[in-house]
C-alpha atoms as a printed R data frame, in Angstrom:
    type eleno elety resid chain resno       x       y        z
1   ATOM     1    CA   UNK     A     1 -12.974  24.274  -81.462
2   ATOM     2    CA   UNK     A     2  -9.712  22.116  -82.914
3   ATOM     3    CA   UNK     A     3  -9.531  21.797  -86.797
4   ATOM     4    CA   UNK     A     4  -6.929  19.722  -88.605
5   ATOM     5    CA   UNK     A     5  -6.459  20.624  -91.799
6   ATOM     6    CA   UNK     A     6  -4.116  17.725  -94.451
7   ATOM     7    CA   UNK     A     7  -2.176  16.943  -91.123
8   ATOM     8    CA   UNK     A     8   0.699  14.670  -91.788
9   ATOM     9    CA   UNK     A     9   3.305  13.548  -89.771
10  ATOM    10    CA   UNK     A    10   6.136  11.499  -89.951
11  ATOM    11    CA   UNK     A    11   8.995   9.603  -87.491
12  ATOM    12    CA   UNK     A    12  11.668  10.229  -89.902
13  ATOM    13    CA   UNK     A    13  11.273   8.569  -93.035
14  ATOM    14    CA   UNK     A    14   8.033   6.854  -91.809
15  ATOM    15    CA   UNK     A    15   4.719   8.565  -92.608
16  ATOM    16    CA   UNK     A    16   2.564   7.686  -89.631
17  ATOM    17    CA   UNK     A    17  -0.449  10.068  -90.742
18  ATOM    18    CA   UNK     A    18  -0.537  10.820  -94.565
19  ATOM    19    CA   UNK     A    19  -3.511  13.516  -94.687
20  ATOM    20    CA   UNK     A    20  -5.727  13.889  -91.637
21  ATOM    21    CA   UNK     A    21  -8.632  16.521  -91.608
22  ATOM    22    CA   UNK     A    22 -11.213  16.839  -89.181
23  ATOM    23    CA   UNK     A    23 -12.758  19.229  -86.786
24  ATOM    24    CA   UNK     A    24 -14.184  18.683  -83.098
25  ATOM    25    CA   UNK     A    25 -17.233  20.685  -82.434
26  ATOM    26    CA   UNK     A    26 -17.559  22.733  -78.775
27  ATOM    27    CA   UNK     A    27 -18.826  20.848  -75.830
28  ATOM    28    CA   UNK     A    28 -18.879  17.673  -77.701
29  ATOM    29    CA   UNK     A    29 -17.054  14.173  -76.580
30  ATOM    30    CA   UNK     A    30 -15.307  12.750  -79.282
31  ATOM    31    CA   UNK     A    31 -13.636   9.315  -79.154
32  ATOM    32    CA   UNK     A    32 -10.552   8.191  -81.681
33  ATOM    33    CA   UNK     A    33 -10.333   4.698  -82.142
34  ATOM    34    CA   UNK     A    34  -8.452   2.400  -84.197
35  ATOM    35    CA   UNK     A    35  -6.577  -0.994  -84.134
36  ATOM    36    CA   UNK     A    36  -2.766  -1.035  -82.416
37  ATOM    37    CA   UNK     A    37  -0.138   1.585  -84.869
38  ATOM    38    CA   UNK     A    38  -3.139   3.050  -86.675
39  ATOM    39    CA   UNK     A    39  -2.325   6.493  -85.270
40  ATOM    40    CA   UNK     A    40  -4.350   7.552  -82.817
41  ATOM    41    CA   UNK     A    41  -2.091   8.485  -80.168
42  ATOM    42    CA   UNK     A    42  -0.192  10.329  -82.988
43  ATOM    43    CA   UNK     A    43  -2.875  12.553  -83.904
44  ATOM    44    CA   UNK     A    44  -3.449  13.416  -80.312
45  ATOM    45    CA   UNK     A    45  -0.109  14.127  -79.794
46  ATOM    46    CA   UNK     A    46   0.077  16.141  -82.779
47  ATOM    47    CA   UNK     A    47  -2.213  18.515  -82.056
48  ATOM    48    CA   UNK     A    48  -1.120  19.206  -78.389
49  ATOM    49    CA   UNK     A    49   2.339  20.026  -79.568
50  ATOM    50    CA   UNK     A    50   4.070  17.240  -78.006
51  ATOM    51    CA   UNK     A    51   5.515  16.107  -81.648
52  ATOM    52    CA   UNK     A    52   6.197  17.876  -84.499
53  ATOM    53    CA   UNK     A    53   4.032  17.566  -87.681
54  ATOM    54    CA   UNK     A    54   5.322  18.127  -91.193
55  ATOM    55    CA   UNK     A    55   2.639  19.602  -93.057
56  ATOM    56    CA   UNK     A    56  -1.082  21.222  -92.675
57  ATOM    57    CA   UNK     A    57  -2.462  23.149  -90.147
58  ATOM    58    CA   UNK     A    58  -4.072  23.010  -86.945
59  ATOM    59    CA   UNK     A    59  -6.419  25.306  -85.451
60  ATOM    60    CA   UNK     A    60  -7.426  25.937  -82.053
61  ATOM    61    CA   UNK     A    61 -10.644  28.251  -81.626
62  ATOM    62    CA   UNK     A    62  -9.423  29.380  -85.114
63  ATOM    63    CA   UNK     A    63  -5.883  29.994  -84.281
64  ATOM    64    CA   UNK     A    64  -3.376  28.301  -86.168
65  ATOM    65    CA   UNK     A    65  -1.672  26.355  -83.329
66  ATOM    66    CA   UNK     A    66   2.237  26.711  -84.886
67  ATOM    67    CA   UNK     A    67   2.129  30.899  -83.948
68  ATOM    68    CA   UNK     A    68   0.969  29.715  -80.717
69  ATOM    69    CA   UNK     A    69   2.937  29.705  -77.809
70  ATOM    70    CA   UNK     A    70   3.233  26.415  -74.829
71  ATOM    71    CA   UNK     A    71   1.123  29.032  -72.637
72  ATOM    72    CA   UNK     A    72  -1.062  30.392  -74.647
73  ATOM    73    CA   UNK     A    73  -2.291  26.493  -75.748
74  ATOM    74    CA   UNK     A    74  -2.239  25.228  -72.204
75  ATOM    75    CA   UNK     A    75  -4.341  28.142  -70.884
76  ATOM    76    CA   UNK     A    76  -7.124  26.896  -73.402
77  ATOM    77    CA   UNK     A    77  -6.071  22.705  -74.110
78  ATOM    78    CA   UNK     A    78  -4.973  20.466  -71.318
79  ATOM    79    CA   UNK     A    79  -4.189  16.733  -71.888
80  ATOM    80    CA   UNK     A    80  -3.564  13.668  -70.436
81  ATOM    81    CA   UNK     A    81  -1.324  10.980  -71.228
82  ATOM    82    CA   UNK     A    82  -1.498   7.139  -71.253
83  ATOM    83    CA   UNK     A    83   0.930   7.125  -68.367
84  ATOM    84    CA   UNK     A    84   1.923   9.486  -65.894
85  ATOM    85    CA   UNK     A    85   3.881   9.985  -62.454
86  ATOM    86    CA   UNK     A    86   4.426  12.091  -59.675
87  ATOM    87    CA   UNK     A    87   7.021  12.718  -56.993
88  ATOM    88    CA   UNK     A    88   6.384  10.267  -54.093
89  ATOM    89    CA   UNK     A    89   6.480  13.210  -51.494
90  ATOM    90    CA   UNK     A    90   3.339  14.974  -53.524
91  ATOM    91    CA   UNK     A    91   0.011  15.276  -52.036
92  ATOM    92    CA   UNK     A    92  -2.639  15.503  -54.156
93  ATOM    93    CA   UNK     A    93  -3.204  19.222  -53.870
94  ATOM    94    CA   UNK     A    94   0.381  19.941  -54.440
95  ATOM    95    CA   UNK     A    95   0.115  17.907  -57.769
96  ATOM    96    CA   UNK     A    96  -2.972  19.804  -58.691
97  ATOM    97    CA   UNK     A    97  -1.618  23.166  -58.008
98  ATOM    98    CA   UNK     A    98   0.856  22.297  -61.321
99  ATOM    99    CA   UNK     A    99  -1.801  22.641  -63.430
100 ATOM   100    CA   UNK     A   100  -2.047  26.837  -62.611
101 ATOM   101    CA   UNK     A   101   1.697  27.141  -64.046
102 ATOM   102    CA   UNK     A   102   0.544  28.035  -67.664
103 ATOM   103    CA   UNK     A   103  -1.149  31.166  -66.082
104 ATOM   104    CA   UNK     A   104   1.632  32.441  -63.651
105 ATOM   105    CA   UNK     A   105   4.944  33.893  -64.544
106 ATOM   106    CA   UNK     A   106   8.038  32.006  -63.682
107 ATOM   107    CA   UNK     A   107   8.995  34.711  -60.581
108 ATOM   108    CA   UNK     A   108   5.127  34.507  -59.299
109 ATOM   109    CA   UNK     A   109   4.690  32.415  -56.070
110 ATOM   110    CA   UNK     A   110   1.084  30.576  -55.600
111 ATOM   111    CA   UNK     A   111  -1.960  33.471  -54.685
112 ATOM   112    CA   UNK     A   112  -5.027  32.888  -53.907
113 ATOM   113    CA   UNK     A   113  -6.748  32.745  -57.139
114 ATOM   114    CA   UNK     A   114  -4.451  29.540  -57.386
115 ATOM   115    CA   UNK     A   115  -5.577  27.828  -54.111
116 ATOM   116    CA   UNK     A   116  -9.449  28.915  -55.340
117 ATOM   117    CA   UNK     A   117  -9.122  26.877  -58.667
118 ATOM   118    CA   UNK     A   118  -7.134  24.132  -57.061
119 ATOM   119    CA   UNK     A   119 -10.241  23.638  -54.368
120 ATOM   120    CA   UNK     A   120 -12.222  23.940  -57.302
121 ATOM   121    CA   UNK     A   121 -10.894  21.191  -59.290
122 ATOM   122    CA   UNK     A   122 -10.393  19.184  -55.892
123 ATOM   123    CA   UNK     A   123 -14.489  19.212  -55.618
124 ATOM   124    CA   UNK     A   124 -15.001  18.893  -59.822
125 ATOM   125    CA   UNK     A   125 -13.458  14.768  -59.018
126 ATOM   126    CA   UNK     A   126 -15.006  14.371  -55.741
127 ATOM   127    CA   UNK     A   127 -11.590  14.198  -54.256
128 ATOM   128    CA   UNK     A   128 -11.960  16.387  -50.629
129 ATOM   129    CA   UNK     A   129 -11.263  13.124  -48.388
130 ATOM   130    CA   UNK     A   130  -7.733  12.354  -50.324
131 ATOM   131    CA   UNK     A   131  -6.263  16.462  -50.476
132 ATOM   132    CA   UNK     A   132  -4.101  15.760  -48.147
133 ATOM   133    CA   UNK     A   133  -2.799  12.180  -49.123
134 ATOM   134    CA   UNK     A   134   0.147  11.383  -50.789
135 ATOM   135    CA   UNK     A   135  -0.511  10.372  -54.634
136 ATOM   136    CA   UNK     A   136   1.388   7.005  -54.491
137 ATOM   137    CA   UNK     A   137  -0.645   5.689  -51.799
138 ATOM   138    CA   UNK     A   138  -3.709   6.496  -53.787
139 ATOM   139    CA   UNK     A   139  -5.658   3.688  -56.154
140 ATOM   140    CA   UNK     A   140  -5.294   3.569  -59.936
141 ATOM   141    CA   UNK     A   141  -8.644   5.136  -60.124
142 ATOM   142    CA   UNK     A   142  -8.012   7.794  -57.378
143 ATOM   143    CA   UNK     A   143  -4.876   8.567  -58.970
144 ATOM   144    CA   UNK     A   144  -6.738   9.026  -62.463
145 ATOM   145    CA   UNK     A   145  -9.183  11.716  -60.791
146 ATOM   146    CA   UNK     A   146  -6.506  13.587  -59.582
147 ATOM   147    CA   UNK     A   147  -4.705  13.870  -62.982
148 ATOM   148    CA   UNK     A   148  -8.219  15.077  -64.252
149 ATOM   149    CA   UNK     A   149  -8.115  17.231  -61.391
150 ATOM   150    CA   UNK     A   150  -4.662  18.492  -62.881
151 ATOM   151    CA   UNK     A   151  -5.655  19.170  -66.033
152 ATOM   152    CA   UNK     A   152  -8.839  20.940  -65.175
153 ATOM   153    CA   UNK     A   153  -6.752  23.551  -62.943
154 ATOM   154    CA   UNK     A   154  -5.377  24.823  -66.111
155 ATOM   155    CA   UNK     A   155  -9.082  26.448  -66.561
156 ATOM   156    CA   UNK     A   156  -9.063  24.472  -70.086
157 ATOM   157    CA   UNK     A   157 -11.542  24.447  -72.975
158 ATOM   158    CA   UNK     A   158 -10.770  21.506  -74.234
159 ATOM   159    CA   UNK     A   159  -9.320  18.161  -72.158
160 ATOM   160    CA   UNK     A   160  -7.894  15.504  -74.807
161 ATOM   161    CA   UNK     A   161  -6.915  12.448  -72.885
162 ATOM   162    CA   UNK     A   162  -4.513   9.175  -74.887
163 ATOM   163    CA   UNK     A   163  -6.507   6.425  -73.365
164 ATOM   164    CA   UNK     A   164  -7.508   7.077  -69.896
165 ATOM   165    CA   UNK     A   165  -8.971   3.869  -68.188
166 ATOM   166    CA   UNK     A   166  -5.485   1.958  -69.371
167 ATOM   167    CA   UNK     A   167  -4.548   0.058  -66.253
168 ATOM   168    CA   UNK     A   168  -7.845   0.578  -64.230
169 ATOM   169    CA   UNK     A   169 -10.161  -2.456  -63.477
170 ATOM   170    CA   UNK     A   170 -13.649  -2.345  -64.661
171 ATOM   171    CA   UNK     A   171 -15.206  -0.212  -61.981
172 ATOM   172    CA   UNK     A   172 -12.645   2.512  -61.746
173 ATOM   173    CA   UNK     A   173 -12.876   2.341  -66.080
174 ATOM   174    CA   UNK     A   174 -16.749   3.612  -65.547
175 ATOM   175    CA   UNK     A   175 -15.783   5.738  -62.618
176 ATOM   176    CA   UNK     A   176 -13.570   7.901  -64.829
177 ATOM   177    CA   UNK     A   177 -16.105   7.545  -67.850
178 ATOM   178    CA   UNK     A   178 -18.615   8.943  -65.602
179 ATOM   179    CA   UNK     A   179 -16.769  11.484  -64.558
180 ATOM   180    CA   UNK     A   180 -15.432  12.543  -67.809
181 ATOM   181    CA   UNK     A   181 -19.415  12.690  -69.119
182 ATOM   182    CA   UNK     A   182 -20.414  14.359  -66.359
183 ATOM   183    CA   UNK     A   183 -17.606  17.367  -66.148
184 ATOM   184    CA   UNK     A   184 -18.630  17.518  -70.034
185 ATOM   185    CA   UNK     A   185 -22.383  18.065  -69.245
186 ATOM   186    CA   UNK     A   186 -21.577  20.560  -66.036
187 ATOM   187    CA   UNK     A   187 -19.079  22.441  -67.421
188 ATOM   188    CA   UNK     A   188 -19.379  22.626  -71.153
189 ATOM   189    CA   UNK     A   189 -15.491  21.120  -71.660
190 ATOM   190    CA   UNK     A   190 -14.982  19.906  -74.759
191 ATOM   191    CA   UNK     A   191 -13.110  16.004  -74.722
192 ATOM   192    CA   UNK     A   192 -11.697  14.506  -77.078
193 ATOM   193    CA   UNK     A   193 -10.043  11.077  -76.457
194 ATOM   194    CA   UNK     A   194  -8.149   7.540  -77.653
195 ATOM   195    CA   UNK     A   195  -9.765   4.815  -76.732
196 ATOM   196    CA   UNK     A   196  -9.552   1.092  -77.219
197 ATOM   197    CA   UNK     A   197 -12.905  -0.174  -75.885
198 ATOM   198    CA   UNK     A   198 -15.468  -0.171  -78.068
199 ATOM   199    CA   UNK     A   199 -18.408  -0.203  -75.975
200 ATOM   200    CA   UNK     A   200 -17.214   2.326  -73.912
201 ATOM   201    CA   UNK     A   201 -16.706   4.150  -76.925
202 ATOM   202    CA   UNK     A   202 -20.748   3.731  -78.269
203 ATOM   203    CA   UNK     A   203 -21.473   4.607  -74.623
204 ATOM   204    CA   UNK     A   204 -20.009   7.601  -73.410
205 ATOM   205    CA   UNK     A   205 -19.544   9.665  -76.968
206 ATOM   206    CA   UNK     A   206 -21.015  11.989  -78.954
207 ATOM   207    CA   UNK     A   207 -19.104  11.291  -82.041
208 ATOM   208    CA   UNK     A   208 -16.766   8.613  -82.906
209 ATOM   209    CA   UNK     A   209 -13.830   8.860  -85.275
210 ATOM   210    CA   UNK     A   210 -12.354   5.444  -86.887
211 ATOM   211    CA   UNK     A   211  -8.314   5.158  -88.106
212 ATOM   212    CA   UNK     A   212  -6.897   2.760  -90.264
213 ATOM   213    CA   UNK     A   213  -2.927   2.968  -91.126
214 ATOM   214    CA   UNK     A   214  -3.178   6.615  -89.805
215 ATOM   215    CA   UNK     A   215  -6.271   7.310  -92.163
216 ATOM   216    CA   UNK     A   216  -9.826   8.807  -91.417
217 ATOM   217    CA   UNK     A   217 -12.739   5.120  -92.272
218 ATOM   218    CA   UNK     A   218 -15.243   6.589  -90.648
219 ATOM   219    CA   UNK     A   219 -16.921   9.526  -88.960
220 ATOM   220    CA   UNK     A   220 -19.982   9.880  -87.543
221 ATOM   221    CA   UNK     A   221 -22.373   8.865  -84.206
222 ATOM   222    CA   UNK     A   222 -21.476   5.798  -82.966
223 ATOM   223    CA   UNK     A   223 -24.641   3.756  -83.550
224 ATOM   224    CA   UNK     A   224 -23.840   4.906  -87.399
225 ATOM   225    CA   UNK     A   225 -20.410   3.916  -87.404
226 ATOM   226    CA   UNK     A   226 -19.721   1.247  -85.128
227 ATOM   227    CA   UNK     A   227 -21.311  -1.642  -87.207
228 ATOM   228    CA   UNK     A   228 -20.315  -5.006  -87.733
229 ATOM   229    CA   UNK     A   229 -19.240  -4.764  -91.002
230 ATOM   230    CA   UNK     A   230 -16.403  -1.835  -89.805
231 ATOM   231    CA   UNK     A   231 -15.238  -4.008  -87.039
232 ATOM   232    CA   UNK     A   232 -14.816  -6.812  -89.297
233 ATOM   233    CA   UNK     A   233 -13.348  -5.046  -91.626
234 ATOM   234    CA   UNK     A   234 -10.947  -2.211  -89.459
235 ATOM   235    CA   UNK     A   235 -10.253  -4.918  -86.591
236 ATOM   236    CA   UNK     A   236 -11.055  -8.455  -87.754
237 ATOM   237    CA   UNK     A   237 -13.547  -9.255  -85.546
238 ATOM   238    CA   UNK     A   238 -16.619 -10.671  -86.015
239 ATOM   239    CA   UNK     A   239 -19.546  -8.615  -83.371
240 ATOM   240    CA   UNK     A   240 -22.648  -9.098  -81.354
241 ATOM   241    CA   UNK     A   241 -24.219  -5.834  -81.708
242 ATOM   242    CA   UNK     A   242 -27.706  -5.143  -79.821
243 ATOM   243    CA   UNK     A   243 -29.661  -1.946  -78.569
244 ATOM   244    CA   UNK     A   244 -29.736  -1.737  -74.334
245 ATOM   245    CA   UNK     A   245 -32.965  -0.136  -73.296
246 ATOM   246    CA   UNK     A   246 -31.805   0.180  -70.106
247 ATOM   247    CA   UNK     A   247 -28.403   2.152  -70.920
248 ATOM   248    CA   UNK     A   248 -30.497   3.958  -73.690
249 ATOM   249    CA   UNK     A   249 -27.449   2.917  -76.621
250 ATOM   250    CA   UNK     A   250 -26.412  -0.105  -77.944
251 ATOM   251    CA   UNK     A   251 -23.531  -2.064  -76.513
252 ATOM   252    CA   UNK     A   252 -21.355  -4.112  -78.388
253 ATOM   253    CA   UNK     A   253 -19.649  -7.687  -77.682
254 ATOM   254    CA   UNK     A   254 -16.483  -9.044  -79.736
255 ATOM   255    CA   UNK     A   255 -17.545 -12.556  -80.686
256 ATOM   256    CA   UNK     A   256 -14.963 -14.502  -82.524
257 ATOM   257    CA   UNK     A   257 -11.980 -13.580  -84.962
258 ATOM   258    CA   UNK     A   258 -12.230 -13.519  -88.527
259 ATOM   259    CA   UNK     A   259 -10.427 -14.160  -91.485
260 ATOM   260    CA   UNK     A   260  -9.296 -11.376  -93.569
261 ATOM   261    CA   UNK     A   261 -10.547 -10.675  -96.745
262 ATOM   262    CA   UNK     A   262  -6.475 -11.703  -98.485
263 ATOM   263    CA   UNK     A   263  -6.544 -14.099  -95.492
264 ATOM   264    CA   UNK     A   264  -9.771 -16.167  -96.954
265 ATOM   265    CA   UNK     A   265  -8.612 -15.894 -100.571
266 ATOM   266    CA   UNK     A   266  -5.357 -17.925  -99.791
267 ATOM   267    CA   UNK     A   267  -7.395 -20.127  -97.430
């Protein structure tokens, strides 16, 4: 579905990502994590063409993504940043219907195959009460469905989203999870996203992929990956780690910090 191939990227003379391969499967949901600076927003923004990347090759459905055009990417990729806004005087269906612009041409007024996705997306995030609400009034959680809502007008493949429960309390964090999981098992749609959590991370993904200054740790499930001897070692923390019966995973509980291996060696 998306391939990197040696990615690197740079902000000018600083090389944020040195060599970055990997490849998310169709249908799958992926989760980058990583300590603060270790480049996971950078990879994401990387491969939606938001910032420029120096050298290798990404590929999207086997395309390389450089002879592709803003369109062409958004009719198949949509994503979501860490923080957005919208005019005050938008409702949440005229925010939605922004997501049909990669498919119209800049002279072509809003049909009705427009107002049939945008009802479409509107029931996808269980969002019929709020249609007609302005978007500032909403929650941080109701806002966050209607960005999803967005996104998934643009009739996507893939929905890659820079950590999307920043800012939400604890329900509205699992209320998006949920959602996320459940638009991936409904629809098929491929997600790929940054996030900090941990136990979110072990809970809601297929796959997990680990950064360390901007380089690839680990790979792999997240019961195979997220062990304590990787969080000690990528973030410094010592971990409970236990299997849930009742979730069906594992969940995992920061305990304590711990001392560096340099750290202990000068201790």
């Amino acid at each position: 579905m998306i391939k990197t191939k040696n990615l690197n990227v740079k902000y000018e003379k600083h090389e944020v990502i040195p060599d970055f391969s990997f490849e998310v499967v169709q249908g799958e949901i992926l989760s980058i994590l990583g300590p603060n600076g270790s480049g996971k927003s950078t990879i994401l923004n990387a491969i939606a063409k938001f910032i420029a990347h120096q050298d290798g090759v990404i590929y999207l459905e086997g395309s390389d993504m450089a002879k592709m055009g803003v369109k062409a990417v958004a009719k198949r990729l949509s994503v979501l940043a860490q923080v957005n806004q919208s005019p005050e005087d938008f409702t949440v269906r005229d925010l939605i219907y922004y997501g049909r612009l990669p498919h119209k041409k800049w002279y072509e007024q809003k049909n009705e195959k427009d107002d049939c996705v945008i009802e479409w997306a509107i029931g996808q995030t269980n969002l019929s009460a709020l249609a007609d609400k302005r978007v500032v009034t909403l929650s941080g959680g109701e806002r966050q469905r209607v960005w999803i809502a967005l996104a998934l007008a643009q009739e996507p493949k893939v929905l890659m989203l820079d950590e999307p429960t920043t800012y939400l309390d604890i329900c509205h964090q699992i209320e998006v999870l949920e959602l996320l999981k459940d638009l991936n098992k409904r629809l098929g749609l491929t997600i790929v996203m940054v996030l900090h959590d941990l136990a979110h991370a072990a809970r809601y993904s297929d796959r997990v992929v680990v950064l360390q200054n901007g380089s690839m740790v680990a790979d792999g499930r997240p019961e195979e990956v997220l062990t304590k001897e990787l969080i000690r070692e990528v973030y410094h923390v010592d971990a409970y780690i236990a299997t849930d019966e009742c979730l069906g995973g594992f969940c995992i509980l920061p305990v304590k910090i711990c001392k560096t291996q340099k750290e202990a060696a000068h201790a």
